[in-house]
LOTIFI-515181 format. One record per residue (C-alpha): residue in one letter; residue number from 1; y, z, x. Coordinates in steps of 0.05 Angstrom, whole numbers. Layout:
# LOTIFI-515181
node resn:A	resi:NUM	v:Y	w:Z	u:X
...
***
This chain:
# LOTIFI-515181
node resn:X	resi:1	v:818	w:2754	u:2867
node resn:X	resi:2	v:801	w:2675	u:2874
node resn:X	resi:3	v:753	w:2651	u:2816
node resn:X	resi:4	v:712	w:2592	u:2831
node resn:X	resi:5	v:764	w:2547	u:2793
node resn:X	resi:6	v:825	w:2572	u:2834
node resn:X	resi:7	v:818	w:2556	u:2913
node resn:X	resi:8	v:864	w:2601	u:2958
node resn:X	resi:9	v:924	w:2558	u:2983
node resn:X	resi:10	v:920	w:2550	u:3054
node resn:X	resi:11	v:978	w:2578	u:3100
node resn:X	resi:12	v:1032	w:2543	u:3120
node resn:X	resi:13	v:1067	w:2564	u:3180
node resn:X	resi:14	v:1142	w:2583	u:3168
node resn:X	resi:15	v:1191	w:2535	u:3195
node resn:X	resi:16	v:1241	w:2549	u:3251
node resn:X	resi:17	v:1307	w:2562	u:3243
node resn:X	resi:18	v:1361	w:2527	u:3292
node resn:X	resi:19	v:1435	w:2530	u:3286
node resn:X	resi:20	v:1494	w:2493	u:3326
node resn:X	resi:21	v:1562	w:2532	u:3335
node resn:X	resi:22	v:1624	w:2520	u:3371
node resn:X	resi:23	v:1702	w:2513	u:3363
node resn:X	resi:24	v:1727	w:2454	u:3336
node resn:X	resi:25	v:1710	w:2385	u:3365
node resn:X	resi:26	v:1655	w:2405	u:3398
node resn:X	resi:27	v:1608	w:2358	u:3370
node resn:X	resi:28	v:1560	w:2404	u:3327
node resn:X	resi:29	v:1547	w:2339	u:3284
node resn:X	resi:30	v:1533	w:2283	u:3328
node resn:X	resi:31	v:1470	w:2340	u:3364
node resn:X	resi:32	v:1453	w:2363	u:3295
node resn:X	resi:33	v:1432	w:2290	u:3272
node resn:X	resi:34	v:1401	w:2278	u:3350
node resn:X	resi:35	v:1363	w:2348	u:3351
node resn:X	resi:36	v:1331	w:2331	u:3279
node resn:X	resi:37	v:1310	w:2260	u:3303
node resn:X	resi:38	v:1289	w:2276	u:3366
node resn:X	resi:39	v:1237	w:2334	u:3329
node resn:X	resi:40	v:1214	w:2289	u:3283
node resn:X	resi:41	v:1193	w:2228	u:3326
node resn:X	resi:42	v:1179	w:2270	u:3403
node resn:X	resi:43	v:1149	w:2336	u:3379
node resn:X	resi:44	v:1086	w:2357	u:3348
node resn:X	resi:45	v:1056	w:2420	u:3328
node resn:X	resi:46	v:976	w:2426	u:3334
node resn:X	resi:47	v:976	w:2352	u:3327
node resn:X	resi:48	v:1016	w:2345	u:3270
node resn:X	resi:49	v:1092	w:2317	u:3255
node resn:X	resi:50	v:1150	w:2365	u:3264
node resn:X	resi:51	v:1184	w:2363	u:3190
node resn:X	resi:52	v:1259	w:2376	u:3204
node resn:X	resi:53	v:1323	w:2380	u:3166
node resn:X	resi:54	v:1397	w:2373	u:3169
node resn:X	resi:55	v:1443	w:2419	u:3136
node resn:X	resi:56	v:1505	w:2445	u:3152
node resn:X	resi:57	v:1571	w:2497	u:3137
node resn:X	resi:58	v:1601	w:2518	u:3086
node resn:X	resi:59	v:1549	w:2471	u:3053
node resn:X	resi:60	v:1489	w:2447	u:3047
node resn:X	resi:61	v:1468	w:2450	u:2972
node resn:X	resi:62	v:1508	w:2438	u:2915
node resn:X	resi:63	v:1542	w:2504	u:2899
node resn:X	resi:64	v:1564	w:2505	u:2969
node resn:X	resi:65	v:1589	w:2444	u:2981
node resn:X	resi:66	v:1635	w:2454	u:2913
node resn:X	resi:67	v:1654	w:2522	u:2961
node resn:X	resi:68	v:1667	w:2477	u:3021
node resn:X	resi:69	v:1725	w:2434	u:2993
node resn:X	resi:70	v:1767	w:2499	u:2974
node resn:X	resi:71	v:1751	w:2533	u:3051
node resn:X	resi:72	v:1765	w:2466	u:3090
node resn:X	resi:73	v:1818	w:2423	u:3063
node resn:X	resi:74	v:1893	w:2447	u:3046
node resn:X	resi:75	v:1940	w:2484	u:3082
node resn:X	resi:76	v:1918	w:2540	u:3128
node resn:X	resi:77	v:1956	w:2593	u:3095
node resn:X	resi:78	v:1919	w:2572	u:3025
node resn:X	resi:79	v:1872	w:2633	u:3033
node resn:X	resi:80	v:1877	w:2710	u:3051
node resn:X	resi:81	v:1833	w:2725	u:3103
node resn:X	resi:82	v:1786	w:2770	u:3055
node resn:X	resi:83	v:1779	w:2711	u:3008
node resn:X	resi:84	v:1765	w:2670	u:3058
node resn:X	resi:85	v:1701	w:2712	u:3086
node resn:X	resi:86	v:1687	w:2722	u:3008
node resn:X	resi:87	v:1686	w:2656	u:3001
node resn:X	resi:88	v:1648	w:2624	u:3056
node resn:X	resi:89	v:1594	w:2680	u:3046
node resn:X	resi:90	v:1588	w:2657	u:2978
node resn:X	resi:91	v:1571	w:2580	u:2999
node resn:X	resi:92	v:1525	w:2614	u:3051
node resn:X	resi:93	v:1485	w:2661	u:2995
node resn:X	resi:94	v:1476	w:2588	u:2950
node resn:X	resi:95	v:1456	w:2560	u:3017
node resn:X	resi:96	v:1405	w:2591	u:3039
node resn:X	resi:97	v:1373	w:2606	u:2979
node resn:X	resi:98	v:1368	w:2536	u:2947
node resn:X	resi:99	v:1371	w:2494	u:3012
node resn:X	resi:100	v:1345	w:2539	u:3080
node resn:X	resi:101	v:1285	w:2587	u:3050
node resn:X	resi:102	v:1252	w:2537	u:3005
node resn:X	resi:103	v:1252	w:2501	u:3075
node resn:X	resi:104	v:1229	w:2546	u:3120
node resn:X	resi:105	v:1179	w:2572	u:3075
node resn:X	resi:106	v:1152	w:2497	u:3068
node resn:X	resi:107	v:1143	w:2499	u:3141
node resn:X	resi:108	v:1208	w:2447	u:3147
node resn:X	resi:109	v:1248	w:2466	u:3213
node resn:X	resi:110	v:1318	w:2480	u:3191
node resn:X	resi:111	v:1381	w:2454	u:3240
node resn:X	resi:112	v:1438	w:2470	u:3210
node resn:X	resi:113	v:1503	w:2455	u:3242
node resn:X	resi:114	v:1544	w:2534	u:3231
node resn:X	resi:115	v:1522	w:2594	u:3203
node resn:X	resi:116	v:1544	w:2670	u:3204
node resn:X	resi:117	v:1563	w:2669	u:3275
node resn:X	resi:118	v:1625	w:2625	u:3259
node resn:X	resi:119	v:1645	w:2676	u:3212
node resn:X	resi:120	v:1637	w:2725	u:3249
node resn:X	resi:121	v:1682	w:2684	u:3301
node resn:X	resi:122	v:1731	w:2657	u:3259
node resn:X	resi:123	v:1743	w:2715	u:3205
node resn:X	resi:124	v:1726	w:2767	u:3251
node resn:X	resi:125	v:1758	w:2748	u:3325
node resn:X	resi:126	v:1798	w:2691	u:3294
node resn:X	resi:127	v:1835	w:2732	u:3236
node resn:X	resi:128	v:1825	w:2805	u:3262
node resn:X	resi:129	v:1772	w:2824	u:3200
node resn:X	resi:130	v:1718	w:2876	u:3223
node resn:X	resi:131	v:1652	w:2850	u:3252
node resn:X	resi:132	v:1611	w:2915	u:3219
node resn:X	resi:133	v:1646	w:2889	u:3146
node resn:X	resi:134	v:1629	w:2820	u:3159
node resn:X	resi:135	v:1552	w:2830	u:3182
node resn:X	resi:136	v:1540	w:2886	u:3115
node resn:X	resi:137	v:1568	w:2825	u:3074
node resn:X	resi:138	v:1516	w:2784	u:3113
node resn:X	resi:139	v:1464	w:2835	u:3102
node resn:X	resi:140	v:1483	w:2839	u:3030
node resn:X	resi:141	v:1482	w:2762	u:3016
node resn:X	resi:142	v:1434	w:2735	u:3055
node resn:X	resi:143	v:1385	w:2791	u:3071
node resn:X	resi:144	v:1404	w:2788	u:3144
node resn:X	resi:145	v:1377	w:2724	u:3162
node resn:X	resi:146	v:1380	w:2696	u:3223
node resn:X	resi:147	v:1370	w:2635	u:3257
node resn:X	resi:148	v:1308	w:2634	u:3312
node resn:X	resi:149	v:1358	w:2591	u:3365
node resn:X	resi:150	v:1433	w:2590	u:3366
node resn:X	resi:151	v:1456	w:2528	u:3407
node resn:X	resi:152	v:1525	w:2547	u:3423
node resn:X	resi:153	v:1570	w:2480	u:3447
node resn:X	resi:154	v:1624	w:2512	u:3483
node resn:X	resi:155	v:1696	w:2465	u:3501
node resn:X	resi:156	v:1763	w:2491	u:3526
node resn:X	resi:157	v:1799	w:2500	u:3460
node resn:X	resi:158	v:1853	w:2438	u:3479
node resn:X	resi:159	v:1800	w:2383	u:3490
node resn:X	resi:160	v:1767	w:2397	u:3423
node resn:X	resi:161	v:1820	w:2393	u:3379
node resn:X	resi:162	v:1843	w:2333	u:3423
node resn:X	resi:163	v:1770	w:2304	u:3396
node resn:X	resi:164	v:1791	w:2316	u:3332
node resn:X	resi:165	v:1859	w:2288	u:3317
node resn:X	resi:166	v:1823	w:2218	u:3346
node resn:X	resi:167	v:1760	w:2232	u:3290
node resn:X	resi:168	v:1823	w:2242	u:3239
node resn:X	resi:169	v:1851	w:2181	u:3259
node resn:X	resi:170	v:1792	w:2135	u:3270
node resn:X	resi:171	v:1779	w:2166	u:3190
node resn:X	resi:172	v:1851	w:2150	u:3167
node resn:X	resi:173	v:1844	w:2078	u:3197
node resn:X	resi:174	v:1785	w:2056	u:3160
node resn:X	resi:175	v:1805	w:2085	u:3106
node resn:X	resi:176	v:1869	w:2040	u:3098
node resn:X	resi:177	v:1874	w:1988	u:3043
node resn:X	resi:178	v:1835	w:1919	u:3060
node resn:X	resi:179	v:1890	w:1871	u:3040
node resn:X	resi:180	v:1896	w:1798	u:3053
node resn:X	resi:181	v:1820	w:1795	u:3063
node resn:X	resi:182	v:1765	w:1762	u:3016
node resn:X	resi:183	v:1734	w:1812	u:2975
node resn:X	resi:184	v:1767	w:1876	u:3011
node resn:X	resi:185	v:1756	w:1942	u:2966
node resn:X	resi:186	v:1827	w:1966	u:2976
node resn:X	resi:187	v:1811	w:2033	u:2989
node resn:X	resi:188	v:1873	w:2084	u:3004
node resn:X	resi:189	v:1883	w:2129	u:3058
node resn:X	resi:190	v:1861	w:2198	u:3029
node resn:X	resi:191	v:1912	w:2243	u:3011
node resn:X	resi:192	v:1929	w:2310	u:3072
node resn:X	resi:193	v:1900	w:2355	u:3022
node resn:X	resi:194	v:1827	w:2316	u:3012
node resn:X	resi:195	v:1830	w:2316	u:3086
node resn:X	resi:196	v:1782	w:2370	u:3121
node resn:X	resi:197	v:1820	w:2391	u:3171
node resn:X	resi:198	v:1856	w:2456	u:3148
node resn:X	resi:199	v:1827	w:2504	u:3207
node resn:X	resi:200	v:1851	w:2448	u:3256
node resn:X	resi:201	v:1921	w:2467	u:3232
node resn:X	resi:202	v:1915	w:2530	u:3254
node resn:X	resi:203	v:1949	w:2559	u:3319
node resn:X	resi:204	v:1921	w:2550	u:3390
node resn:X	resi:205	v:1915	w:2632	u:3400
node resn:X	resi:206	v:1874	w:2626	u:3334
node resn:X	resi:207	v:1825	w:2576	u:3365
node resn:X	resi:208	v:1824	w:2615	u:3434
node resn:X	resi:209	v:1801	w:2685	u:3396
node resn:X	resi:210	v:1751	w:2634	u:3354
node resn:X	resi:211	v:1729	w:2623	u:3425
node resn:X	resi:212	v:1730	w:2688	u:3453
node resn:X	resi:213	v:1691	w:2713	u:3392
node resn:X	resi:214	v:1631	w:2658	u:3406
node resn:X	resi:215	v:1627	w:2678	u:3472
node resn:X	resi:216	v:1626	w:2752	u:3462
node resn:X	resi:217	v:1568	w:2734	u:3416
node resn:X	resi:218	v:1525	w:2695	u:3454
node resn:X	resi:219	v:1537	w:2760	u:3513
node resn:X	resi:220	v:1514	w:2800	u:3466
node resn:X	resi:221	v:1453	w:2774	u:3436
node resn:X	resi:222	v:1430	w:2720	u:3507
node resn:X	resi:223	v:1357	w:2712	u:3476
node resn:X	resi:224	v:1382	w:2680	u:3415
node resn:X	resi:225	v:1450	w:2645	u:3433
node resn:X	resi:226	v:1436	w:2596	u:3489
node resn:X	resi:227	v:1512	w:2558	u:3518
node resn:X	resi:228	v:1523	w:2491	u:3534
node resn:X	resi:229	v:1582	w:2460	u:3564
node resn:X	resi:230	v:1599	w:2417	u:3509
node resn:X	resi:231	v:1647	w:2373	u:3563
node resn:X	resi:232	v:1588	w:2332	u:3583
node resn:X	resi:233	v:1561	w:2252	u:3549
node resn:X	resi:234	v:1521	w:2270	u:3493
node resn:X	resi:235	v:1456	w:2242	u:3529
node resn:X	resi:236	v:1462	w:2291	u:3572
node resn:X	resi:237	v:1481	w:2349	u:3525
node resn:X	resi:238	v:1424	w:2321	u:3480
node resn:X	resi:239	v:1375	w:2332	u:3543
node resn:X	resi:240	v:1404	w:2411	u:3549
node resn:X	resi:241	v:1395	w:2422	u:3475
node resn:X	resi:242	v:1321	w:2403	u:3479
node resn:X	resi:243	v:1307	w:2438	u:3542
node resn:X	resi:244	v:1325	w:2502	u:3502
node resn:X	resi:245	v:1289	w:2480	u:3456
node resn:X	resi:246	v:1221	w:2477	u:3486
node resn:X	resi:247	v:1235	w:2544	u:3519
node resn:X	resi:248	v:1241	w:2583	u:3457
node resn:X	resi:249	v:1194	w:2541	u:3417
node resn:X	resi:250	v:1128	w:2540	u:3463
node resn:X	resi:251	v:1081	w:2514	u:3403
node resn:X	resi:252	v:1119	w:2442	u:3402
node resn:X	resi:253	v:1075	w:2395	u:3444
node resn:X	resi:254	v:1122	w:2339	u:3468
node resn:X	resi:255	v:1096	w:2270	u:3448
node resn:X	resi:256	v:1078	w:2224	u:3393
node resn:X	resi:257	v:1042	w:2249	u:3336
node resn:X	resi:258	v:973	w:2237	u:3347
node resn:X	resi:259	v:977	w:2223	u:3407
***
């Protein structure tokens, strides 16, 4: 019961929940950051600023991120494939409840670049674990949660991890000691191991059931998991991603905020 010295909060409406997902390459990142801006400076709901935040997987709070160097750098034998699913659904359990509920419940719009689907994809299609095992785990950790849009940026499996050995490279070349130059920092080339590219190093057939598994999601659940041919500039990808966007989200009102 409200006493005179105790007003009744008033309701905030629950964020949305967005999530990017796709092999490797296929430029989750890059949209993440470009989806976030462009809700935050072209989208309003009843008049007001869209609040919007960037997060991403294994990650995204402190726990997981401490979770993310063991699943993503090393060799790609470092892990069983049980530990692996144990492990990334631990990061994910830290995740969401320090980083993606306090969020959403704040009425913050969550974009968060993976989430169980790539699990399910690359533990379950990827290294042959079972789907049902993997979504109870889900259930189990994370009550079930599930994002309101899945943006799925599909590429053919040889262009994406063609993307990514130039990222690794462009990474490895400014990372090179500054010598000979006024002031230079010196910074070294990190070492393979601090690199974050273990699942890269995995085999092609692993990358085309990763694949495989995406798609056989998004056929599976079409109102949730919308696909985009990643292959396009990112303008124009950007310009997909939003038109999805809008369709699932019919309370954003396109426009400057107060307009």
């Amino acid at each position: 019961m409200d006493t005179p010295q105790t007003a009744r909060p008033r309701s905030v409406m629950r964020g949305r929940f967005i999530t990017l997902e796709g092999g490797e390459g296929a430029g989750k990142t890059t949209q993440r950051a470009r989806l976030v801006n462009a809700l935050q400076t072209r989208f309003r709901i009843a008049g007001q600023p869209v609040q919007a935040l960037a997060t991403r997987e294994p990650g995204g709070s402190p726990g997981a991120e401490t979770i993310r160097s063991l699943l993503v750098c090393g060799p790609g034998e470092r892990w069983d494939d049980r530990t692996e699913a144990l492990l990334h659904t631990a990061a994910r359990r830290d995740h969401v409840l320090r980083t993606i509920e306090p969020a959403l419940a704040a009425g913050i719009w969550v974009v968060c670049d993976r989430f169980v689907d790539s699990t399910l994809a690359y533990q379950g299609w990827g290294h042959g674990l079972d789907t049902g095992d993997l979504r109870a785990l889900h259930q189990f950790a994370c009550n079930g949660l599930m994002p309101d849009l899945t943006l799925l940026l599909d590429l053919p499996i040889r262009d994406g991890l063609a993307r990514t050995r130039t990222r690794e490279q462009g990474d490895q070349a400014a990372q090179r000691p500054e010598t000979g130059q006024p002031g230079g920092q010196g910074r070294e080339t990190a070492s393979p191991s601090a690199r974050e590219n273990r699942y890269e190093q995995m085999d092609l057939t692993f990358h085309e059931r990763v694949r495989d598994g995406f798609l056989a999601i998004a056929r599976s659940d079409p109102d949730r998991v919308r696909i985009e041919d990643a292959r396009c500039g990112e303008d124009e990808l950007l310009c997909r991603l939003l038109g999805h966007v809008r369709a699932a989200f019919p309370e954003l009102e396109e426009g400057e905020p107060g307009s």
